[in-house]
C-alpha positions, 0 to 999 in steps of 0.5 A: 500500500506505500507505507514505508516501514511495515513487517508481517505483523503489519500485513496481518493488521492491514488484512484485518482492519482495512482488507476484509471489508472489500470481501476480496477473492485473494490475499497478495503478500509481496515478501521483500527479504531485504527487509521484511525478516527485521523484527526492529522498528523505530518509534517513527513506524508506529505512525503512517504520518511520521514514517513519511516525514521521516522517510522523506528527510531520509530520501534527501539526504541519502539520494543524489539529486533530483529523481522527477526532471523537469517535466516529471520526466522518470530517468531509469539508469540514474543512481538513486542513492550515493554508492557509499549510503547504497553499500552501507545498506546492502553490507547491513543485510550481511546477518541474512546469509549466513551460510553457518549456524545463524540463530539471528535469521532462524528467530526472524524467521519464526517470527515472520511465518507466525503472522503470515500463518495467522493471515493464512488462518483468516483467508481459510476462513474467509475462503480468500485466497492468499499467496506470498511473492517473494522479492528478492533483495539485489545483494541476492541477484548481483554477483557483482555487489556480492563482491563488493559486500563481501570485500567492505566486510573483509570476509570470504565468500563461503560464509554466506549463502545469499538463496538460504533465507529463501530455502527456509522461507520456502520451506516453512511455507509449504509446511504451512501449506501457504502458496508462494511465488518465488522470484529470486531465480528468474530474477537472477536469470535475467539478471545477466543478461540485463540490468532489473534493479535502479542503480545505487536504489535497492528497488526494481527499475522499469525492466524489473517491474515488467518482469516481475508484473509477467511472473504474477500474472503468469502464476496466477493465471496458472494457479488461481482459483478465480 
C-alpha cells in the first residue's frame, strides 16, 4: 500500500482492519527479504504520518539529486542513492546469509511465518485466497555487489549463502501449506543478461517491474482459483 516501514505483523493488521471489508477473492503478500525478516522498528513506524516525514528527510539526504526532471520526466539508469549510503545498506543485510549456524535469521524467521500463518488462518476462513511473492533483495541477484559486500566486510565468500533465507522461507511455507511465488531465480536469470534493479536504489527499475508484473500474472493465471 506505500507505507514505508511495515513487517508481517503489519500485513496481518492491514488484512484485518482495512482488507476484509472489500470481501476480496485473494490475499497478495509481496515478501521483500531485504527487509521484511527485521523484527526492529523505530518509534517513527508506529505512525503512517511520521514514517513519511521521516522517510522523506531520509530520501534527501541519502539520494543524489533530483529523481522527477523537469517535466516529471522518470530517468531509469540514474543512481538513486550515493554508492557509499547504497553499500552501507546492502553490507547491513550481511546477518541474512549466513551460510553457518545463524540463530539471528532462524528467530526472524519464526517470527515472520507466525503472522503470515495467522493471515493464512483468516483467508481459510474467509475462503480468500492468499499467496506470498517473494522479492528478492539485489545483494541476492548481483554477483557483482556480492563482491563488493563481501570485500567492505573483509570476509570470504563461503560464509554466506545469499538463496538460504529463501530455502527456509520456502520451506516453512509449504509446511504451512501457504502458496508462494518465488522470484529470486528468474530474477537472477535475467539478471545477466540485463540490468532489473535502479542503480545505487535497492528497488526494481522499469525492466524489473515488467518482469516481475509477467511472473504474477503468469502464476496466477496458472494457479488461481478465480
Amino acid at each position: 500500500m506505500g507505507i514505508p516501514n511495515l513487517r508481517p505483523k503489519d500485513y496481518l493488521s492491514i488484512l484485518v482492519n482495512e482488507g476484509l471489508e472489500l470481501n476480496p477473492d485473494m490475499a497478495s503478500v509481496s515478501f521483500f527479504i531485504g527487509n521484511d525478516f527485521s523484527s526492529e522498528r523505530s518509534i517513527y513506524s508506529y505512525s503512517y504520518v511520521a514514517s513519511f516525514i521521516k522517510f522523506a528527510i531520509d530520501l534527501h539526504k541519502s539520494y543524489e539529486g533530483r529523481q522527477i526532471h523537469g517535466n516529471l520526466v522518470y530517468e531509469d539508469d540514474s543512481p538513486s542513492m550515493e554508492a557509499e549510503k547504497f553499500l552501507e545498506i546492502q553490507t547491513n543485510q550481511q546477518k541474512l546469509y549466513l551460510s553457518k549456524a545463524n540463530e539471528y535469521f532462524e528467530n526472524r524467521l519464526k517470527s515472520a511465518v507466525s503472522y503470515l500463518s495467522k493471515i493464512k488462518e483468516i483467508c481459510d476462513a474467509k475462503n480468500i485466497e492468499f499467496l506470498i511473492v517473494i522479492i528478492p533483495d539485489e545483494l541476492q541477484v548481483n554477483e557483482k555487489l556480492q563482491s563488493q559486500v563481501i570485500q567492505a566486510l573483509e570476509s570470504h565468500p563461503d560464509n554466506f549463502d545469499f538463496t538460504l533465507p529463501n530455502r527456509l522461507l520456502s520451506r516453512e511455507l509449504e509446511s504451512e501449506k501457504i502458496e508462494y511465488l518465488d522470484m529470486l531465480s528468474e530474477l537472477k536469470s535475467v539478471s545477466q543478461l540485463k540490468r532489473v534493479y535502479k542503480p545505487q536504489d535497492t528497488h526494481w527499475n522499469i525492466a524489473g517491474n515488467e518482469l516481475a508484473a509477467e511472473m504474477i500474472y503468469k502464476y496466477l493465471s496458472e494457479n488461481a482459483e478465480l
